[in-house]
C-alpha positions in Angstrom: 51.0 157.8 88.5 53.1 161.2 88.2 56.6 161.9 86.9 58.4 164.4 87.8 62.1 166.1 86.6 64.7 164.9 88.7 65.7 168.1 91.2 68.7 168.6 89.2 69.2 173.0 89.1 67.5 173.9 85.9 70.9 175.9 85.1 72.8 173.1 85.1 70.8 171.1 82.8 70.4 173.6 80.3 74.1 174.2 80.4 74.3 170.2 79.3 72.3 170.9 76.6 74.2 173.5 75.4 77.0 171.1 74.8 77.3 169.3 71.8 77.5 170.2 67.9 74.9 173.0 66.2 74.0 171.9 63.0 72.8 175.0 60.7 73.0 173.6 57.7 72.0 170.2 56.0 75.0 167.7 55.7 75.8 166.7 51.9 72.9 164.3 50.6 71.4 163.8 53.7 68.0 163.9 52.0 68.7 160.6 50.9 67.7 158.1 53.6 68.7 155.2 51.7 71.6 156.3 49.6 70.8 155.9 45.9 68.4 153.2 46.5 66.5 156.1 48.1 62.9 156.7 46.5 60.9 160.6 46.1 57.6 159.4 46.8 56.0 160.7 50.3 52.4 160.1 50.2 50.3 157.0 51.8 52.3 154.7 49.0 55.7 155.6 50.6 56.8 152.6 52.4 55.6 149.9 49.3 57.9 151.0 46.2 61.6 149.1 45.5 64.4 150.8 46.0 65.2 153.1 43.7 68.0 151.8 41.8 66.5 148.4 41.6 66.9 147.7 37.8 63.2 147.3 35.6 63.6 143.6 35.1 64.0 143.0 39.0 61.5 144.6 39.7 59.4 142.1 37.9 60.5 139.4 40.9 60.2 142.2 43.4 55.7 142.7 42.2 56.0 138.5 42.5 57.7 139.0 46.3 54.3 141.8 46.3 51.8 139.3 45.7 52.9 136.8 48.4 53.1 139.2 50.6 49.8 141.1 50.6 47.6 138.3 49.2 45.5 136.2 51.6 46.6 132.5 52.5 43.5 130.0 52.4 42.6 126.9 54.2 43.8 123.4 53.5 42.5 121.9 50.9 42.2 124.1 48.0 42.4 124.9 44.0 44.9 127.3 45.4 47.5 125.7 46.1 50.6 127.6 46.4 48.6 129.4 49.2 46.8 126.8 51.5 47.6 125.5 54.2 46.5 128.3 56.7 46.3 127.7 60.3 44.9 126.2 61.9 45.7 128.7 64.4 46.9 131.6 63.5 47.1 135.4 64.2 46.3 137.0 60.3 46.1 135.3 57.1 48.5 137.7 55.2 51.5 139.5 56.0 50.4 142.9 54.5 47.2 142.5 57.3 50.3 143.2 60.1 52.5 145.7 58.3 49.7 147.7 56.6 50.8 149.5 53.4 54.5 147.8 54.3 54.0 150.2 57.5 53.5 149.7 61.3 50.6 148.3 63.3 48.6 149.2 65.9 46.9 147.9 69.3 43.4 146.8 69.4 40.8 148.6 70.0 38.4 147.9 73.2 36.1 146.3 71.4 37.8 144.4 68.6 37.7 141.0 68.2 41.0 140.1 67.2 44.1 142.3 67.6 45.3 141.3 63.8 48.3 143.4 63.3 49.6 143.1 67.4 50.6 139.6 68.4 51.5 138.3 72.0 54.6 136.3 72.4 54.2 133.7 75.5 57.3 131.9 77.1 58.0 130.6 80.5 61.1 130.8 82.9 63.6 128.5 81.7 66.0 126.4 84.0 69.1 126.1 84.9 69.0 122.2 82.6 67.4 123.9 79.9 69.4 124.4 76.7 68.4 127.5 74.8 70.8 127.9 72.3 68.6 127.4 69.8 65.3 128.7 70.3 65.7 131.6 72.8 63.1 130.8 75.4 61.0 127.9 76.6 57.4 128.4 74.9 54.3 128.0 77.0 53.1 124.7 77.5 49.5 124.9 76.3 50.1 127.9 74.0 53.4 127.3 72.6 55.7 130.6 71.8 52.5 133.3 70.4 48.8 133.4 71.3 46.7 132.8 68.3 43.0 134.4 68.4 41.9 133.0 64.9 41.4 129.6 64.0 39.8 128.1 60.8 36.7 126.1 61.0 36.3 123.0 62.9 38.7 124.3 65.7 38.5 126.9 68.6 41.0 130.2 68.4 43.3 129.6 72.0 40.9 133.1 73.0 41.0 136.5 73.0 43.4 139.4 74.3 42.2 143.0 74.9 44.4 145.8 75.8 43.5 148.4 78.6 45.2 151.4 80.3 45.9 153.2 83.3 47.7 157.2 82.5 50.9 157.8 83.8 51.5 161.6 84.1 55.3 163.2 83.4 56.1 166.7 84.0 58.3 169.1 82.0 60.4 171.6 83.3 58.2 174.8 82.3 54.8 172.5 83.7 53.4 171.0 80.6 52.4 168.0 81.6 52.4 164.8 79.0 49.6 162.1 80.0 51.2 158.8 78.8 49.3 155.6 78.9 50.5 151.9 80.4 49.3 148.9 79.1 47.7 145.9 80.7 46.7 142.9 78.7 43.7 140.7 79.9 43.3 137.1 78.2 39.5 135.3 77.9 38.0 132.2 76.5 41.3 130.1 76.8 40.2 127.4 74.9 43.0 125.5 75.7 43.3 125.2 79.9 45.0 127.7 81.9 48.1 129.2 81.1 51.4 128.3 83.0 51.1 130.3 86.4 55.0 132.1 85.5 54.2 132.6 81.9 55.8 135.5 80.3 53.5 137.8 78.2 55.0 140.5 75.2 53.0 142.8 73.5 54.5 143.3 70.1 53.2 145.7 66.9 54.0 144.9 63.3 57.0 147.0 62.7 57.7 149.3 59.4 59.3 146.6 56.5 60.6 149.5 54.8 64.7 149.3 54.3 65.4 145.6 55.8 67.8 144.9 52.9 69.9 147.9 53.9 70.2 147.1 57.7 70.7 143.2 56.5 74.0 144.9 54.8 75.5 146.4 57.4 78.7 144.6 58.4 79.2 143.0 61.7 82.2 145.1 62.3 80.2 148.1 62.4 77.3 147.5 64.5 79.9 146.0 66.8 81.8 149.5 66.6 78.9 150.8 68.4 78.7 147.9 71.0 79.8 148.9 74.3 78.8 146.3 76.9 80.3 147.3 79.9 80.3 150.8 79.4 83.9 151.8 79.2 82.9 155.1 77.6 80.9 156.2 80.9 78.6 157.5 78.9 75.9 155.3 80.5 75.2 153.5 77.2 75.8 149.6 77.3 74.6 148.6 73.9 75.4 145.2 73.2 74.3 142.6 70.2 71.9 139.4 70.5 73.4 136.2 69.6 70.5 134.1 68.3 70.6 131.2 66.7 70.5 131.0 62.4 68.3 128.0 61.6 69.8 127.8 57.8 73.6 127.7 58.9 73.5 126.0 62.5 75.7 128.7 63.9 74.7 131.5 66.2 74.6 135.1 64.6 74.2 138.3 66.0 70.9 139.1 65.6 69.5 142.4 64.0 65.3 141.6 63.1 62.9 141.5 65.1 62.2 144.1 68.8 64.4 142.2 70.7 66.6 141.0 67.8 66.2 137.7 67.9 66.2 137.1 64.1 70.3 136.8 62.1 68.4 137.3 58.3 65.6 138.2 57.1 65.1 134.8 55.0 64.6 133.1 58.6 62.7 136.4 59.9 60.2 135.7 57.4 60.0 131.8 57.7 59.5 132.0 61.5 56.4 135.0 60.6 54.8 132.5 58.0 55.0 130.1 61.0 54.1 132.1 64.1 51.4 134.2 62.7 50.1 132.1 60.0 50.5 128.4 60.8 52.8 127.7 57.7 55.6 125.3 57.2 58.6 125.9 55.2 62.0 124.0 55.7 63.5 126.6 57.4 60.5 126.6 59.7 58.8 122.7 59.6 56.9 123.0 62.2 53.9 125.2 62.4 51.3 127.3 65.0 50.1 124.1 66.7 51.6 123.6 70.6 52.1 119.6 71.1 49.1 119.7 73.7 46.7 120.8 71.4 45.7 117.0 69.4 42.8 118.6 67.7 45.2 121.2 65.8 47.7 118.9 64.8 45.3 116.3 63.6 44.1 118.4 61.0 45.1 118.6 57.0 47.7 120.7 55.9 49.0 122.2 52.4 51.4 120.3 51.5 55.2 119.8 53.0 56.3 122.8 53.3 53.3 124.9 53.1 55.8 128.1 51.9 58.1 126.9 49.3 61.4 127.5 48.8 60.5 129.7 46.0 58.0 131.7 47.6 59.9 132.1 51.1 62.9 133.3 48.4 59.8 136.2 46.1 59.1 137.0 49.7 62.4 137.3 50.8 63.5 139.5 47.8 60.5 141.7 48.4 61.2 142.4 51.9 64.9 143.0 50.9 64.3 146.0 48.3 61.5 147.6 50.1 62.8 151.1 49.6 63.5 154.1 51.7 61.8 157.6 51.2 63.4 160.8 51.3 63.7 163.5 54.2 61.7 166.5 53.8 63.1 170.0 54.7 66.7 168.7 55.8 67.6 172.6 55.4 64.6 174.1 57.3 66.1 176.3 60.5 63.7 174.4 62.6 64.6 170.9 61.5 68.1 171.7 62.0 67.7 173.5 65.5 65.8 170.2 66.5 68.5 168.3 65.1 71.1 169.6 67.6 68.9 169.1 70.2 68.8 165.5 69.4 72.8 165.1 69.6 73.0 167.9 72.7 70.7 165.3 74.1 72.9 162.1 73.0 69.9 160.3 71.5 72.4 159.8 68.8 74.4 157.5 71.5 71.3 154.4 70.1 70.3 156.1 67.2 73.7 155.9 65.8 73.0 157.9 61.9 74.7 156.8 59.1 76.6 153.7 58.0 78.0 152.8 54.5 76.5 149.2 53.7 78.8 146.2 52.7 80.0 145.7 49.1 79.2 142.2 49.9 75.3 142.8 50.1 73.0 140.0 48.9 71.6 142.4 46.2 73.8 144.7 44.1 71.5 147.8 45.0 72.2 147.1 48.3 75.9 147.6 48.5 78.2 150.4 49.6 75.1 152.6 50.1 75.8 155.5 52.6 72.1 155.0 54.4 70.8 156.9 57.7 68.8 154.8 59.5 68.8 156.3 63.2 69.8 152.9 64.8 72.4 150.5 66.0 70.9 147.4 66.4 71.8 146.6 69.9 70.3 145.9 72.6 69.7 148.7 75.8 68.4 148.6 79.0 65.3 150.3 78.7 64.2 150.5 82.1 61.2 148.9 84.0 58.4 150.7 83.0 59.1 149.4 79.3 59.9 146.1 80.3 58.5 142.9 79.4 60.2 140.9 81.7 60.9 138.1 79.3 64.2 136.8 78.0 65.1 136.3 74.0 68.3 134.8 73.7 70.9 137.2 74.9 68.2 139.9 75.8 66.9 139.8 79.2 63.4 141.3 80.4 64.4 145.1 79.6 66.5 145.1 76.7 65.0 146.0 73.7 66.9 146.7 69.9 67.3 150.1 69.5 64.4 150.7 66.7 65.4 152.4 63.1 63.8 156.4 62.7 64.2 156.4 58.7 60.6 156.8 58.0 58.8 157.6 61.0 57.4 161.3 60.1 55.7 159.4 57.6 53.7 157.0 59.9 50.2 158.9 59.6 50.4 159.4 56.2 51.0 156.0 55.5 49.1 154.2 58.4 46.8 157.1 59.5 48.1 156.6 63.0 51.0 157.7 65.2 51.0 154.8 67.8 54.5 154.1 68.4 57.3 151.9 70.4 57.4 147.9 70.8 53.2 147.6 71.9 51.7 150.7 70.5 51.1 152.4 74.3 53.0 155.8 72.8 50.7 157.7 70.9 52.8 160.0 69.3 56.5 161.0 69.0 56.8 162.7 72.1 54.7 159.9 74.4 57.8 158.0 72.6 60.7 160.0 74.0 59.2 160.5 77.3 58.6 156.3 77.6 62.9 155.9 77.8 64.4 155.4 80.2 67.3 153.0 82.1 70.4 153.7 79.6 68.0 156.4 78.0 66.8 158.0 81.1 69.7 161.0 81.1 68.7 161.8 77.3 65.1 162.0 78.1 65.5 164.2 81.4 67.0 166.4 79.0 64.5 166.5 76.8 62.4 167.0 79.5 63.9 170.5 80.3 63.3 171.8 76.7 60.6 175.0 76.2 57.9 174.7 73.8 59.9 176.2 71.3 62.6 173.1 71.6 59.9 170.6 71.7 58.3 171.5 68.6 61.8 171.9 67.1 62.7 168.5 68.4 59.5 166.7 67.0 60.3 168.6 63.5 63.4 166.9 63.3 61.7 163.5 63.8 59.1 163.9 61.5 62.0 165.0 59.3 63.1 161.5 58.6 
């Protein structure tokens, strides 16, 4: 499949790119991602230190929140027991296997066995009777809601996923051509019948943990200064928030975790991960990884009720919450700043709205009135077809996806020794990224693809910037 620049005159899209601010020099402290809570280090450790004006004794709870989170989880019964109770299915047995070094995941290989840190999220077309309000979707019937391709003893995984793809080739203006790659996910050993004929299948990576407690501070008022549903601007940007449902409240929220946003907090984002990829209870979360088909699953002994404490979903919680921020590199450099204005002359700024100043009424001290830079808005967009997934989450529909934060992407290889990028892991670098938007993004990445080399490299010095 080919790609090619819309036959718009080359003149006139270089004279839209012209418009726009120049930026040639860095803006006052924009170094610091994170505000003061913004940490120095930049190496493979960057995305696993606390923020950096958490105080000495908090960080003691924050190492505690550490230990939940990268130790293993073990099977029901054990001398261990404020971590049994895994499975019995389940997708990883720790939450560090997913977000490696607090960092993103990848697709599996051709010939792993498991895909470990990318999941599958199943769901089937819902009816006009059915009342979603609080779960989002109707789960598969044999599957439930995620595919799980582990199991502990005594039980079969629900099979195996692989990943394969075909190229699809897009063309810039001066001829480089960019071979991207689609994804097509096959299913095998179903241990557990056929799946639903209409099921719904999304691919999703482990996503970068890194600043959650900042983003969790952001008032409503200002991501929904950003929302623009209908598009009164004309800009062709509809961003719009996901109402989902909070579990500990009993209200819907707008949602701001998770690709499609489907999570209001990051307590319940974590409870519903303890549940979905590692078959553990909690009391926000009772129920766990077994669908109400499968007897076998069900039948077998668990770690106690809830599996994840209060206490330990709380170290968790606190631990996700002051994962800190690293600094920019080169914010001054000529080329950074010439790719910067060709990010705004290009309106990716439009989703990845910059800066905010956090709420003074933060759940952490650290976290409040922090001028951060995250590169997002939180909203949903219309990404187009070729990204979509075709399946519903609340409020989202099949091609909406949340507008993903920047803060830390430059570092991705150096902490995860990998640049596989967007909600599946098809884009293989930054610029297979860019070149992957389309629907509300599809004006900002023709533009992009009328850019030289020379833009292109400034461009992608800018990213790996942040």
């Amino acid at each position: 499949m080919r790609y090619l620049l819309p036959t718009l005159p080359l003149i006139a899209l270089l004279a839209a790119c012209d418009s726009g601010p120049t930026f040639t020099e860095a803006e006052p402290g924009e170094h610091l991602s994170a505000g003061e809570a913004t940490v120095t280090k930049t190496d493979h450790n960057a995305f696993s230190l606390p923020l950096a004006n958490l105080s000495p004794s908090r960080r003691l709870d924050f190492s505690v929140g550490n230990s939940f989170f990268r130790n293993p989880w073990v099977i029901a019964p054990a001398s261990t027991d404020a971590r049994d109770g895994l499975g019995p299915l389940f997708n990883t047995n720790a939450c560090q296997n997913c977000h490696i070094k607090d960092g993103r995941g990848h697709p599996p290989g051709p010939d792993a066995k498991q895909a470990v840190s990318m999941l599958v999220r199943l769901s089937v077309p819902a009816g006009e009777a059915d009342d979603l309000t609080q779960s989002g979707l109707l789960p598969e019937p044999h599957y439930g809601g995620q595919f799980q391709d582990a199991a502990i003893p005594g039980i079969e995984p629900e099979g195996r996923v692989r990943v394969d793809y075909e190229p699809v080739v897009m063309t810039f203006a001066d001829g480089h051509e960019v071979s991207l790659r689609k994804p097509k996910l096959t299913f095998s050993n179903l241990a557990y019948g056929e799946m639903h004929p209409a099921t719904l299948f999304s691919a999703r990576i482990a996503p970068p943990v890194i600043g959650l407690g900042l983003l969790e501070s952001i008032s409503d008022k200002d991501l929904l200064a950003h929302a623009d549903p209908e598009d009164d601007d004309g800009d062709g940007i509809s961003g719009r928030a996901n109402l989902v449902w909070d579990r500990a409240t009993e209200t819907t929220r707008i949602g701001r975790f998770g690709w499609k946003a489907g999570q209001p907090s990051l307590r319940q984002q974590n409870a519903e991960a303890f549940a979905n990829d590692m078959g553990l209870t909690s009391h926000l979360v009772p129920t766990d990884s077994c669908a109400p088909s499968q007897t076998e699953c069900l039948a077998l002994p668990h770690g106690g009720v809830p599996e994840v404490s209060d206490s330990i979903l709380d170290n968790v919680t606190f631990y996700t919450r002051n994962l800190a921020v690293p600094a920019r590199r080169n914010v001054g450099d000529p080329q950074v700043l010439a790719g910067k204005t060709l990010f705004f002359q290009a309106n990716c700024q439009g989703c990845h709205v910059p800066s905010y100043t956090t709420a003074a009424e933060a759940a952490e001290p650290e976290l409040a009135n922090q001028t951060i830079r995250p590169y997002t808005d939180l909203l949903l967009h219309d990404m187009g077809p070729g990204l979509a997934d075709g399946r519903p989450e609340f409020l989202a529909n099949g091609q909406e996806w949340r507008t993903p934060p920047l803060w830390g992407i430059g570092l991705t290889e150096a902490v995860n020794g990998h640049t596989q990028l967007l909600h599946d892991g098809r884009a293989r670098n930054l610029m297979e990224a860019i070149l992957w938007h389309d629907g509300e993004a599809a004006a900002s990445r023709d533009q992009v693809l009328s850019f030289d080399a020379e833009q292109r490299a400034a461009l992608l010095a800018f990213l790996n910037s942040l």
